[in-house]
PDB file of N, H, CA, C and O in Angstrom:
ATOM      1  N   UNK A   1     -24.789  -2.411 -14.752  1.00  0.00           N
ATOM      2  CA  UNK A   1     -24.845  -3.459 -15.740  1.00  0.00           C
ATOM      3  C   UNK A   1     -23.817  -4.549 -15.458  1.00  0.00           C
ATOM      4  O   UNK A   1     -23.963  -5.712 -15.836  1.00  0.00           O
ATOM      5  N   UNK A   2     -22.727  -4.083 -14.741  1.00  0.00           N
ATOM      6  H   UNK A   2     -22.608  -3.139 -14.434  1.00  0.00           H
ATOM      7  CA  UNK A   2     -21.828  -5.387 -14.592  1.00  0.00           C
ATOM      8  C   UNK A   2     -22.085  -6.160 -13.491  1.00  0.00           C
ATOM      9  O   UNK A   2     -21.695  -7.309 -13.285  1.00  0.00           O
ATOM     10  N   UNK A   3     -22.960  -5.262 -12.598  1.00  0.00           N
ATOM     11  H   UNK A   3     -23.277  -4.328 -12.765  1.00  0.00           H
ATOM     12  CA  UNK A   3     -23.033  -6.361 -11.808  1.00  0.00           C
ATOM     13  C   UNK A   3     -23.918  -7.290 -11.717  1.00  0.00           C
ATOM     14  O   UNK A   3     -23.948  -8.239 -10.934  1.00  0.00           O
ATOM     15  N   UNK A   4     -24.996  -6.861 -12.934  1.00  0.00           N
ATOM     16  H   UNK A   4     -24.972  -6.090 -13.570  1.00  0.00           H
ATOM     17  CA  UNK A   4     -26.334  -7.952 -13.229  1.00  0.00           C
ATOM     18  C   UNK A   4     -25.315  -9.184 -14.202  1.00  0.00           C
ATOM     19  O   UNK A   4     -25.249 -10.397 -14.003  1.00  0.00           O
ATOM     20  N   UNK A   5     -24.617  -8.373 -15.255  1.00  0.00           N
ATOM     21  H   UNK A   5     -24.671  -7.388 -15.416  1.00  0.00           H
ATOM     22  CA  UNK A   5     -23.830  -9.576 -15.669  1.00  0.00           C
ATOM     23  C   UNK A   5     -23.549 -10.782 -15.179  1.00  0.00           C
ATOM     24  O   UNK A   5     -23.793 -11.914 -15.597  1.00  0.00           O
ATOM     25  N   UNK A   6     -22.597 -10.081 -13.539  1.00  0.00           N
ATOM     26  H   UNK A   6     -22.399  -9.162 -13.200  1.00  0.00           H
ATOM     27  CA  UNK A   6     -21.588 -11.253 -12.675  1.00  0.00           C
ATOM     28  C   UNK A   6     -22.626 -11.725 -12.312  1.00  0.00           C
ATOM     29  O   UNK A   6     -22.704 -12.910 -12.638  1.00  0.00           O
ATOM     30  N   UNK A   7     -23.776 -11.231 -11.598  1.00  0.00           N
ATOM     31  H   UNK A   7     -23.712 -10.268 -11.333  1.00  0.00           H
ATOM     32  CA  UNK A   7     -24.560 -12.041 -10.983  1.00  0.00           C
ATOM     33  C   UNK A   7     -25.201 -13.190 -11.746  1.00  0.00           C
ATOM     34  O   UNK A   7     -25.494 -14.286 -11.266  1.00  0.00           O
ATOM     35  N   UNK A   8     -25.424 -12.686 -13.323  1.00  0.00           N
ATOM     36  H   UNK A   8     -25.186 -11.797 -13.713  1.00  0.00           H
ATOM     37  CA  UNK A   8     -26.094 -13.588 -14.138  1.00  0.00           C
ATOM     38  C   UNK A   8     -25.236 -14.727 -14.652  1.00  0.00           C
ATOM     39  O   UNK A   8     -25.968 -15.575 -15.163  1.00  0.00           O
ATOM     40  N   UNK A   9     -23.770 -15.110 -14.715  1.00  0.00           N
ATOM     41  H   UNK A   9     -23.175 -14.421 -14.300  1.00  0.00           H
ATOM     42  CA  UNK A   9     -22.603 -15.892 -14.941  1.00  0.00           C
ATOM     43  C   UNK A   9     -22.088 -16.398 -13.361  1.00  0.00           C
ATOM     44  O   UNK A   9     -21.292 -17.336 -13.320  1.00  0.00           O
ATOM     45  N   UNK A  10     -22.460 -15.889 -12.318  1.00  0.00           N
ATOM     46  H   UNK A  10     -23.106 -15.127 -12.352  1.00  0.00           H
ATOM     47  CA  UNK A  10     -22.311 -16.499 -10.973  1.00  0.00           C
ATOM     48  C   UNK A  10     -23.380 -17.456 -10.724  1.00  0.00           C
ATOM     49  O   UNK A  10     -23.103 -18.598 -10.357  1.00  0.00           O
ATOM     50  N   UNK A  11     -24.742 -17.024 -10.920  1.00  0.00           N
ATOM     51  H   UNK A  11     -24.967 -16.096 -11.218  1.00  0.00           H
ATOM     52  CA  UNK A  11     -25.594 -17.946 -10.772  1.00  0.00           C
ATOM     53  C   UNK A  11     -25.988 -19.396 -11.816  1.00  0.00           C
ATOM     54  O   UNK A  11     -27.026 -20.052 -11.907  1.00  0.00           O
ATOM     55  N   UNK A  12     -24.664 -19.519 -12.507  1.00  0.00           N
ATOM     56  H   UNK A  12     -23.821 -18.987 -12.433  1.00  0.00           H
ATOM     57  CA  UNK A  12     -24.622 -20.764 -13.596  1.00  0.00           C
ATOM     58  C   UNK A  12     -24.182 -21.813 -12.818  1.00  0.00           C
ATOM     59  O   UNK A  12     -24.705 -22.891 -12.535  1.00  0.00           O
ATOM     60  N   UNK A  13     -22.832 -21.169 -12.441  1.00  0.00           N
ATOM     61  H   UNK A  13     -22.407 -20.294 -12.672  1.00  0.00           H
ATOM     62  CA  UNK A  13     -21.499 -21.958 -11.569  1.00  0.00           C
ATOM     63  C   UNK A  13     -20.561 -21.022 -10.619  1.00  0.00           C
ATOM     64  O   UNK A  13     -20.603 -19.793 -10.573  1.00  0.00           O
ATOM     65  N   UNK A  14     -20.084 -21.502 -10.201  1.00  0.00           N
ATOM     66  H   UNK A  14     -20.050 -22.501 -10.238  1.00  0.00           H
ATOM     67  CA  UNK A  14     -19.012 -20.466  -8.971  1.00  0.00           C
ATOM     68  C   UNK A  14     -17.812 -20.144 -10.138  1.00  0.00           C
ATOM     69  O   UNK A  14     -17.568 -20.805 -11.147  1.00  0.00           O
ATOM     70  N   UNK A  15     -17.306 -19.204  -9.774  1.00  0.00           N
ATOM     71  H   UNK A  15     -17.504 -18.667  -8.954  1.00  0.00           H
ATOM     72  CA  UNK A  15     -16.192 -18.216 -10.346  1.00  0.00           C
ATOM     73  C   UNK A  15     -15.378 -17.904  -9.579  1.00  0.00           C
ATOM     74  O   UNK A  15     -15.509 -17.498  -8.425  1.00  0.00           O
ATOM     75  N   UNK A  16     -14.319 -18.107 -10.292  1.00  0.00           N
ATOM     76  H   UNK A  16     -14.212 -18.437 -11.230  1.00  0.00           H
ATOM     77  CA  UNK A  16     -12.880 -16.931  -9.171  1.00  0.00           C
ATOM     78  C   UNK A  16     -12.814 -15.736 -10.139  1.00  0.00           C
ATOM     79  O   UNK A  16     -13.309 -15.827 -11.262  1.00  0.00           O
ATOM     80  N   UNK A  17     -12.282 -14.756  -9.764  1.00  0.00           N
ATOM     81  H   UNK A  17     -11.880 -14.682  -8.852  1.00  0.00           H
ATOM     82  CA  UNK A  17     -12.359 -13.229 -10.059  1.00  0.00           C
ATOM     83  C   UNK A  17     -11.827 -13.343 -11.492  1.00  0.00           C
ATOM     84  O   UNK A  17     -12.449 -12.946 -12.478  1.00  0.00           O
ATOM     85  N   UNK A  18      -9.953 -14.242 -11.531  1.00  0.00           N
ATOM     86  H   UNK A  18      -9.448 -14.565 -10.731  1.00  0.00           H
ATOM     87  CA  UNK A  18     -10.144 -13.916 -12.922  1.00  0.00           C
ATOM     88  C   UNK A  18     -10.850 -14.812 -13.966  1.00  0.00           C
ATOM     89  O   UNK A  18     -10.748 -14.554 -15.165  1.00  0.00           O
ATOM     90  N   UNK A  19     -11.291 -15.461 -13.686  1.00  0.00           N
ATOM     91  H   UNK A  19     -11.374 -15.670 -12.711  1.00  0.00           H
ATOM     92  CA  UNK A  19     -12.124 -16.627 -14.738  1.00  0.00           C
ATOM     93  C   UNK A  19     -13.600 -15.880 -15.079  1.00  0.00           C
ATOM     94  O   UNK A  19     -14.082 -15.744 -16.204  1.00  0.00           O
ATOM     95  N   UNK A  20     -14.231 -15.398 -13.697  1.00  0.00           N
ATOM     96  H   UNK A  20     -13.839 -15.509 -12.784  1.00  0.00           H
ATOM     97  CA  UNK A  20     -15.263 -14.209 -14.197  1.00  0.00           C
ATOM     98  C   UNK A  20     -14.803 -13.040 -15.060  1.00  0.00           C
ATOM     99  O   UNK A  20     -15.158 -13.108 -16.236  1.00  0.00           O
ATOM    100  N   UNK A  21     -14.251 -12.230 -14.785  1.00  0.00           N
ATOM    101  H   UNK A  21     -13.963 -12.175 -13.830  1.00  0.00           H
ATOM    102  CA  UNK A  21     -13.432 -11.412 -16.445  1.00  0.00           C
ATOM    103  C   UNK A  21     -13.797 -12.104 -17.236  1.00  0.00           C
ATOM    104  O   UNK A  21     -14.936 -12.028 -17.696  1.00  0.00           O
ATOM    105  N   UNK A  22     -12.840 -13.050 -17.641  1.00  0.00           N
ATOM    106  H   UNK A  22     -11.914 -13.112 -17.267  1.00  0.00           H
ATOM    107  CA  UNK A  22     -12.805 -13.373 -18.520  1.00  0.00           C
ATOM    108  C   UNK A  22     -14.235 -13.695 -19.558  1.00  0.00           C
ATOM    109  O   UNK A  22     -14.475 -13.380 -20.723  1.00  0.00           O
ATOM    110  N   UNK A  23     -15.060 -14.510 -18.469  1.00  0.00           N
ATOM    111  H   UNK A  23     -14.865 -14.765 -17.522  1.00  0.00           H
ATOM    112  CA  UNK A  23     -16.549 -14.544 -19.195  1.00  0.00           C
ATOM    113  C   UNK A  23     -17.576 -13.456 -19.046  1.00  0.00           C
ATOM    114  O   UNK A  23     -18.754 -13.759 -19.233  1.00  0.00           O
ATOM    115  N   UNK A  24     -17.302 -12.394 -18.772  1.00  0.00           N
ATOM    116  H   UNK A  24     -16.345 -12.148 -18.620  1.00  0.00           H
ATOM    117  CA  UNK A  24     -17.770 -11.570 -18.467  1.00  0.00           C
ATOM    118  C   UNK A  24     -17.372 -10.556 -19.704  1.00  0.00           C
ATOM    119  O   UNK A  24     -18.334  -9.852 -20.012  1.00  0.00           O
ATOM    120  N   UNK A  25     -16.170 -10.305 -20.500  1.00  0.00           N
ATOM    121  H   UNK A  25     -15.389 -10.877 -20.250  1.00  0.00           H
ATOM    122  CA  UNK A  25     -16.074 -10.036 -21.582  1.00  0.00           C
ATOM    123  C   UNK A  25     -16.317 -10.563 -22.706  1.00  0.00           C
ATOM    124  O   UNK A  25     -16.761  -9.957 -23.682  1.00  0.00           O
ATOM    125  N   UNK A  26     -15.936 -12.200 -22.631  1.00  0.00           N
ATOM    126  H   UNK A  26     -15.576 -12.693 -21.839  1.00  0.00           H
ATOM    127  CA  UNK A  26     -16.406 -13.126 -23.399  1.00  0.00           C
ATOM    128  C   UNK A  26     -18.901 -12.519 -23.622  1.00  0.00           C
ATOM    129  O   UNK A  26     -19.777 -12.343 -24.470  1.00  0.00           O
ATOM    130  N   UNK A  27     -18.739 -12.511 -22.634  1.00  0.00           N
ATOM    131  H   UNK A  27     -18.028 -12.653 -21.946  1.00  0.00           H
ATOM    132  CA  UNK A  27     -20.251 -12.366 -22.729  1.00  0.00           C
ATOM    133  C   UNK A  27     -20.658 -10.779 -22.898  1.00  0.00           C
ATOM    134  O   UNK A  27     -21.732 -10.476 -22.378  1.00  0.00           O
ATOM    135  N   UNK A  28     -20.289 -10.246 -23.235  1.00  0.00           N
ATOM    136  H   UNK A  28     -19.416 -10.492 -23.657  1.00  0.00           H
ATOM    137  CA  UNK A  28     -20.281  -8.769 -23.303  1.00  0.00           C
ATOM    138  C   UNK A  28     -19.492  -8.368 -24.614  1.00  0.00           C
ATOM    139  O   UNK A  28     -19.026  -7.238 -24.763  1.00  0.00           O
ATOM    140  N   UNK A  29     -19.402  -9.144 -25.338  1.00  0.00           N
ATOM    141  H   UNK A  29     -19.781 -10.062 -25.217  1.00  0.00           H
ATOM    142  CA  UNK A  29     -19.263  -9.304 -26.998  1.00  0.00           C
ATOM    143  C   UNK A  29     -18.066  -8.528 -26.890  1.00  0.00           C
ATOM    144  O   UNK A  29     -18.029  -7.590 -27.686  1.00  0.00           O
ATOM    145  N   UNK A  30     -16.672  -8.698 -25.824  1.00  0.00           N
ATOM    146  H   UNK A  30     -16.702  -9.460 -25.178  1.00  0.00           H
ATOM    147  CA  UNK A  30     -15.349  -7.928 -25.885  1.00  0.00           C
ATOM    148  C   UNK A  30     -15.378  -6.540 -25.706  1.00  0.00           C
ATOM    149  O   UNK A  30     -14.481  -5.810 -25.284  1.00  0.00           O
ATOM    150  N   UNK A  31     -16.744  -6.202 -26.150  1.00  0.00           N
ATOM    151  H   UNK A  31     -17.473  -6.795 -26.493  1.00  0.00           H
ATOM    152  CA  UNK A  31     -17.323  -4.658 -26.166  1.00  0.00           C
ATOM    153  C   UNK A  31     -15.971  -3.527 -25.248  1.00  0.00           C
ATOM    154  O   UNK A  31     -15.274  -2.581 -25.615  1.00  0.00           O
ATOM    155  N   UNK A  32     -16.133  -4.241 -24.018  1.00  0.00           N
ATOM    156  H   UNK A  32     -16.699  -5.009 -23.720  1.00  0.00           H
ATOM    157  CA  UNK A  32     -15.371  -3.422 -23.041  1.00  0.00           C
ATOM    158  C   UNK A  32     -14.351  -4.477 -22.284  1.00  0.00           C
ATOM    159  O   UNK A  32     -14.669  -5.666 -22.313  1.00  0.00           O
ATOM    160  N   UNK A  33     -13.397  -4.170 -21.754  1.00  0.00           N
ATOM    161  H   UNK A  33     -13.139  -3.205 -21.731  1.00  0.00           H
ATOM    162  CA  UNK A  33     -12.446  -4.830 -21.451  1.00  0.00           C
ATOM    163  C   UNK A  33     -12.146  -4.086 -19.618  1.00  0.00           C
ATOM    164  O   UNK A  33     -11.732  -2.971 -19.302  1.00  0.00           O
ATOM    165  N   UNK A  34     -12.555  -5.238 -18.768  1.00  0.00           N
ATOM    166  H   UNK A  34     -12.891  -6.144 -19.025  1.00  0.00           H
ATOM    167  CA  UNK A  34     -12.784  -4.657 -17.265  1.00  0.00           C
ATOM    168  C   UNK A  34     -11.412  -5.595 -16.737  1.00  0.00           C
ATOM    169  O   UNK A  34     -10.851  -6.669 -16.956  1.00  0.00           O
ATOM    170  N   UNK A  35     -11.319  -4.399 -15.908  1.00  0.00           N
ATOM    171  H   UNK A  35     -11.775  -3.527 -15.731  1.00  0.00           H
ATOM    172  CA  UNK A  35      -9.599  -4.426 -15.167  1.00  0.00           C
ATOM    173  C   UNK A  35     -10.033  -5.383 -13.717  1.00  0.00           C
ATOM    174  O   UNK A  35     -11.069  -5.498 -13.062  1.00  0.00           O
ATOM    175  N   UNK A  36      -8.753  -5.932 -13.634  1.00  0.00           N
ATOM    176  H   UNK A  36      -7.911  -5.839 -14.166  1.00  0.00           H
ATOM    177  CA  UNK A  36      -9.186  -6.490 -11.827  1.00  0.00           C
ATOM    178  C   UNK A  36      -9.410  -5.874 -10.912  1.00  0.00           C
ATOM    179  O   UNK A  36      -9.897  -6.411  -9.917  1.00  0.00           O
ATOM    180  N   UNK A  37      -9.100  -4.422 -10.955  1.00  0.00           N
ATOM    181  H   UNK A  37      -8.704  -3.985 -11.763  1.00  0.00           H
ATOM    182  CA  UNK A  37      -9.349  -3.511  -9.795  1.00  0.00           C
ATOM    183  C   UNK A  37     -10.628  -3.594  -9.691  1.00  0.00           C
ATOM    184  O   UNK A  37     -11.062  -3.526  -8.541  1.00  0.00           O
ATOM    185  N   UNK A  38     -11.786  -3.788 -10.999  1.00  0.00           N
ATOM    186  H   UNK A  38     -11.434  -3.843 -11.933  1.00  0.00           H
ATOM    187  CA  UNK A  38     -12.987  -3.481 -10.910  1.00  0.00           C
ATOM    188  C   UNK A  38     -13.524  -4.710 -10.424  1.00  0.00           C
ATOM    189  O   UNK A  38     -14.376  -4.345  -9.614  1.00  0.00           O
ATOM    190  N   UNK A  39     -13.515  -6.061 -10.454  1.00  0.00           N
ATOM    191  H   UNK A  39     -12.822  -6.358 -11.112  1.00  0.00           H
ATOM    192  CA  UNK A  39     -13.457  -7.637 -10.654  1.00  0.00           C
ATOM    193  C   UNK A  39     -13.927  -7.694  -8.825  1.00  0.00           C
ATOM    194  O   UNK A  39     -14.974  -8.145  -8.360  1.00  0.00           O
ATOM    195  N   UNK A  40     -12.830  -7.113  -8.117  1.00  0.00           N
ATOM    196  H   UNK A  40     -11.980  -6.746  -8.494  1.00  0.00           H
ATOM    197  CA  UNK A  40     -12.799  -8.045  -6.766  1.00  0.00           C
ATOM    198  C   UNK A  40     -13.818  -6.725  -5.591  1.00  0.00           C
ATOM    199  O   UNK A  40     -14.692  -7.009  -4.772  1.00  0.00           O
ATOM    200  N   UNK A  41     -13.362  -5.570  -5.885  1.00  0.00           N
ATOM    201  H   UNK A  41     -12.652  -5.339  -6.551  1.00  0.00           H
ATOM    202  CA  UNK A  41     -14.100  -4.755  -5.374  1.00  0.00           C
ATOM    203  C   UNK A  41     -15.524  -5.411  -6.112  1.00  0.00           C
ATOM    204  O   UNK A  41     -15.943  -6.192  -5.258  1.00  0.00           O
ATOM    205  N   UNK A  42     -16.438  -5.457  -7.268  1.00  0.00           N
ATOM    206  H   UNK A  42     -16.098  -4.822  -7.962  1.00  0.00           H
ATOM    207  CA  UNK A  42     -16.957  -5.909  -7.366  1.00  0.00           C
ATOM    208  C   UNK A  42     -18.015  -6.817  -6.393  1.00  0.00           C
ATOM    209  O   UNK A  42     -19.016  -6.523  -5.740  1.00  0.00           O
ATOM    210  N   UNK A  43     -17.128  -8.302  -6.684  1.00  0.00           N
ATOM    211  H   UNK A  43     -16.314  -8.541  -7.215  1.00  0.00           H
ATOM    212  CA  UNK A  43     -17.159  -9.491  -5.659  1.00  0.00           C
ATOM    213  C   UNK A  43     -17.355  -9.157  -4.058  1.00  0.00           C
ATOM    214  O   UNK A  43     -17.747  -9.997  -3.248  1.00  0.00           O
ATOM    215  N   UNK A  44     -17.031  -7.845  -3.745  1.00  0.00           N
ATOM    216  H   UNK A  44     -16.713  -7.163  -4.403  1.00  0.00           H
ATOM    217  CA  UNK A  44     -16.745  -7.947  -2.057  1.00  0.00           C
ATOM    218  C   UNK A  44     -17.938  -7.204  -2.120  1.00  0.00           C
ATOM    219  O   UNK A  44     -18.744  -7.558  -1.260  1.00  0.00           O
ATOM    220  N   UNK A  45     -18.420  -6.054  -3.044  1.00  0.00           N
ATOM    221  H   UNK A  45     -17.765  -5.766  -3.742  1.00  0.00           H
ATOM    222  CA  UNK A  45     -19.938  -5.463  -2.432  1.00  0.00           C
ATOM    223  C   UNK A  45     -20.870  -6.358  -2.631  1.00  0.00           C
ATOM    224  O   UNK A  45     -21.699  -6.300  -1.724  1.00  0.00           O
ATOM    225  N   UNK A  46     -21.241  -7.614  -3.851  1.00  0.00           N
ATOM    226  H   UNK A  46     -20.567  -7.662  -4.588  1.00  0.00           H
ATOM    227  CA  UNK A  46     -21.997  -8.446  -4.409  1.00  0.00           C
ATOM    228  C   UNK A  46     -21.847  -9.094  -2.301  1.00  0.00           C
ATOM    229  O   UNK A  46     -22.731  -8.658  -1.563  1.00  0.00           O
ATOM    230  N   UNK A  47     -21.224  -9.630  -1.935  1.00  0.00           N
ATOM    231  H   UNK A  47     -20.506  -9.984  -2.534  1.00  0.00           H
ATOM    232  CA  UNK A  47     -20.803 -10.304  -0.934  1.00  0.00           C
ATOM    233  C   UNK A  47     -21.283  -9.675  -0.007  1.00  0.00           C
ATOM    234  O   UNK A  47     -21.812 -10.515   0.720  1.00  0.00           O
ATOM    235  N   UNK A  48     -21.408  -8.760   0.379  1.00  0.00           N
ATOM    236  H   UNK A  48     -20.977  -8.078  -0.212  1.00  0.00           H
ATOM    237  CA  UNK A  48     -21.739  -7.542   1.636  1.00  0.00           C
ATOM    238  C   UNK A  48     -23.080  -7.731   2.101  1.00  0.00           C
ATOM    239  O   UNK A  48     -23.647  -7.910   3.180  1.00  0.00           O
ATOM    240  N   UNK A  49     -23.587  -7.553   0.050  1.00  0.00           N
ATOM    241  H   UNK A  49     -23.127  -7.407  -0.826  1.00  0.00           H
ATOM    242  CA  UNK A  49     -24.989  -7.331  -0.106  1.00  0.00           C
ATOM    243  C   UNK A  49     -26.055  -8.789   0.214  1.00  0.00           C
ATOM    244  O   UNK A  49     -27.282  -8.850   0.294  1.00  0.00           O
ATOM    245  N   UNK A  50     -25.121  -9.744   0.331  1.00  0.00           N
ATOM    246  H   UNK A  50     -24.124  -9.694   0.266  1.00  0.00           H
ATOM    247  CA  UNK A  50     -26.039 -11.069   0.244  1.00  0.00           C
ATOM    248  C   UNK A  50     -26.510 -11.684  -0.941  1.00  0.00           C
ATOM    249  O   UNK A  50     -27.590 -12.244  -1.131  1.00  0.00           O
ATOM    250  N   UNK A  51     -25.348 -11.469  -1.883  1.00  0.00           N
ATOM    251  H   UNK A  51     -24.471 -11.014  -1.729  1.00  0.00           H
ATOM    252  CA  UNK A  51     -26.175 -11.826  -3.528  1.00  0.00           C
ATOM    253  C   UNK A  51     -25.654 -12.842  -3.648  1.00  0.00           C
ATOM    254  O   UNK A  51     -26.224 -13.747  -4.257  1.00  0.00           O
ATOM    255  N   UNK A  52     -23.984 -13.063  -2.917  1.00  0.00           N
ATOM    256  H   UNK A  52     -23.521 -12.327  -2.422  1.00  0.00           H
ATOM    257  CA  UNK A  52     -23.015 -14.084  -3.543  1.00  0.00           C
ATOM    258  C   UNK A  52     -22.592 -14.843  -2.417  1.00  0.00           C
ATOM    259  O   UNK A  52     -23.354 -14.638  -1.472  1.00  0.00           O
ATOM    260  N   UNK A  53     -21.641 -15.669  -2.137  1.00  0.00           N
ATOM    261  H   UNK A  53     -21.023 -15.836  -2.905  1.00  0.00           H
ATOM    262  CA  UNK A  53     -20.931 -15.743  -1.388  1.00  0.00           C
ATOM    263  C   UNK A  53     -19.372 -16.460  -1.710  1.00  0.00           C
ATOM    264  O   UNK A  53     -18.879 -16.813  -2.781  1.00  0.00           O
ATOM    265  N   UNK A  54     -18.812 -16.514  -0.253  1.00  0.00           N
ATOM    266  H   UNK A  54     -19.213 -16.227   0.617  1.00  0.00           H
ATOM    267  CA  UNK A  54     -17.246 -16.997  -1.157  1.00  0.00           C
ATOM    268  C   UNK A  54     -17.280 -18.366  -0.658  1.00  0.00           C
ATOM    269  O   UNK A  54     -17.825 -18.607   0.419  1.00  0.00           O
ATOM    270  N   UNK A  55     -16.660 -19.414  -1.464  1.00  0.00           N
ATOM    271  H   UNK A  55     -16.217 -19.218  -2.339  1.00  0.00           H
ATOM    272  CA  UNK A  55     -16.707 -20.768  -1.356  1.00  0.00           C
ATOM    273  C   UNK A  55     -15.518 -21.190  -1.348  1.00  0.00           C
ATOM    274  O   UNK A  55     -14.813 -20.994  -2.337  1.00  0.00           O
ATOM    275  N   UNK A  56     -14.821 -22.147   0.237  1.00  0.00           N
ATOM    276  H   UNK A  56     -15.394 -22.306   1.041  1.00  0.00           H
ATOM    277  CA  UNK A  56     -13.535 -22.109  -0.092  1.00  0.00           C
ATOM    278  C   UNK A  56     -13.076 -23.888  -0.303  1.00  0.00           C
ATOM    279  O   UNK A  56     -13.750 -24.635   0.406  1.00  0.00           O
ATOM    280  N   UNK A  57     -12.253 -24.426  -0.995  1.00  0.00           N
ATOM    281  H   UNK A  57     -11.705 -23.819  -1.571  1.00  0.00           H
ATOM    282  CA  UNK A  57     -12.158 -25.739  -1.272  1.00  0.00           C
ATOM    283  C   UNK A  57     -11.425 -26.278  -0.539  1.00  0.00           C
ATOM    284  O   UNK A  57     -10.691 -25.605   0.185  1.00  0.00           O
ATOM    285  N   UNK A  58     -11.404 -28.032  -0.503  1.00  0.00           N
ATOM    286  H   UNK A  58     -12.000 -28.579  -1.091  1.00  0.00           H
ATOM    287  CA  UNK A  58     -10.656 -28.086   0.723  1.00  0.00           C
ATOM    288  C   UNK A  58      -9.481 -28.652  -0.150  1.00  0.00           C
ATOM    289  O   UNK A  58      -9.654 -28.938  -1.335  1.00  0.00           O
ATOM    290  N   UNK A  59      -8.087 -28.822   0.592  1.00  0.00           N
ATOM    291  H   UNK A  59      -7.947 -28.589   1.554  1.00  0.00           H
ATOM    292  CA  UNK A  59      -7.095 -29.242  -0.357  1.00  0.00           C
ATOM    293  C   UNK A  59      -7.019 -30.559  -1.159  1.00  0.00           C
ATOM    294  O   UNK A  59      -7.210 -31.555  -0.461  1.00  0.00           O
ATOM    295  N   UNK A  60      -6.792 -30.782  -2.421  1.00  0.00           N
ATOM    296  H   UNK A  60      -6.637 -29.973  -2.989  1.00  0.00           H
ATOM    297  CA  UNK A  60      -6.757 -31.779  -3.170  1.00  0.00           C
ATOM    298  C   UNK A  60      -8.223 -31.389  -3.978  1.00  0.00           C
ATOM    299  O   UNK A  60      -8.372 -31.826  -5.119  1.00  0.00           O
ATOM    300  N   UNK A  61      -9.274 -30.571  -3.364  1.00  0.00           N
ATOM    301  H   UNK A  61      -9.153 -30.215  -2.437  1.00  0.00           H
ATOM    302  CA  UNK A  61     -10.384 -30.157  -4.486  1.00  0.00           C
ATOM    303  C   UNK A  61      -9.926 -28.944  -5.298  1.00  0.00           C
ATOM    304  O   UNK A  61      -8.994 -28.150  -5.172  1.00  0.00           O
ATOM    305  N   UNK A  62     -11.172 -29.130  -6.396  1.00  0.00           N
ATOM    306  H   UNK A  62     -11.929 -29.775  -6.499  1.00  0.00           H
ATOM    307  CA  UNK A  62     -11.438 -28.240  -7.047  1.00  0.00           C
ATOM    308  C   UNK A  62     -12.392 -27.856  -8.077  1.00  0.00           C
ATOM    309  O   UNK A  62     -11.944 -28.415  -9.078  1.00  0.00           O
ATOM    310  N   UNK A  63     -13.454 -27.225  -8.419  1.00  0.00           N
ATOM    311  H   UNK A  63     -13.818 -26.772  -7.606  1.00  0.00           H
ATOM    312  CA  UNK A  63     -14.077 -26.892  -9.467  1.00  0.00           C
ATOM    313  C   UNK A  63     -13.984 -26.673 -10.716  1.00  0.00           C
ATOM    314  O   UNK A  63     -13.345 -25.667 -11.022  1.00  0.00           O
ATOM    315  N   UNK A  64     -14.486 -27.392 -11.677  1.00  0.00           N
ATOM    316  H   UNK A  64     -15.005 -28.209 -11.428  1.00  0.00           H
ATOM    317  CA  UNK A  64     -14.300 -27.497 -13.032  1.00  0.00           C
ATOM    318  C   UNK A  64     -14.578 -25.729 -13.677  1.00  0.00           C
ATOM    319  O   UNK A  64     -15.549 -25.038 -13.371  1.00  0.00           O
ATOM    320  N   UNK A  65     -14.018 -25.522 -14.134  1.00  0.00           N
ATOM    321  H   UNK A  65     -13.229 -26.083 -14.382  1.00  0.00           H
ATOM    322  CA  UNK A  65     -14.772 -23.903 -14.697  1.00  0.00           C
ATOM    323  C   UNK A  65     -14.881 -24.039 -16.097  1.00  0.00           C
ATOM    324  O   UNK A  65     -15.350 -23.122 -16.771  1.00  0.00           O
TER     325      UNK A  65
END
């Protein structure tokens, strides 16, 4: 279930690990409260698998979240 979540809040806009938490509880009605250990392991199998990828900025950018 969390990872249909991330995938479903990744495919809005890009995320960094902790800004996903954050809406990821936000969207999960606080219900449960997920640690970063779970967050980036997460992100790296989503990544493995071909669901996500990582996007890196160049200096002086940045994404609105």
């Amino acid at each position: 279930m969390l990872e249909l979540s991330a995938l479903g809040l990744l495919q809005k806009k890009p995320l960094h690990g902790y800004r996903l938490k954050q809406q990821l509880e936000l969207f999960m009605s606080s219900c449960i409260s997920i640690n970063y250990g779970a967050i980036y392991p997460l992100l790296k199998r989503l990544e493995e698998r071909g669901y996500v990828f990582v996007v890196t900025e160049e200096p002086g950018e940045a994404f609105n979240n």
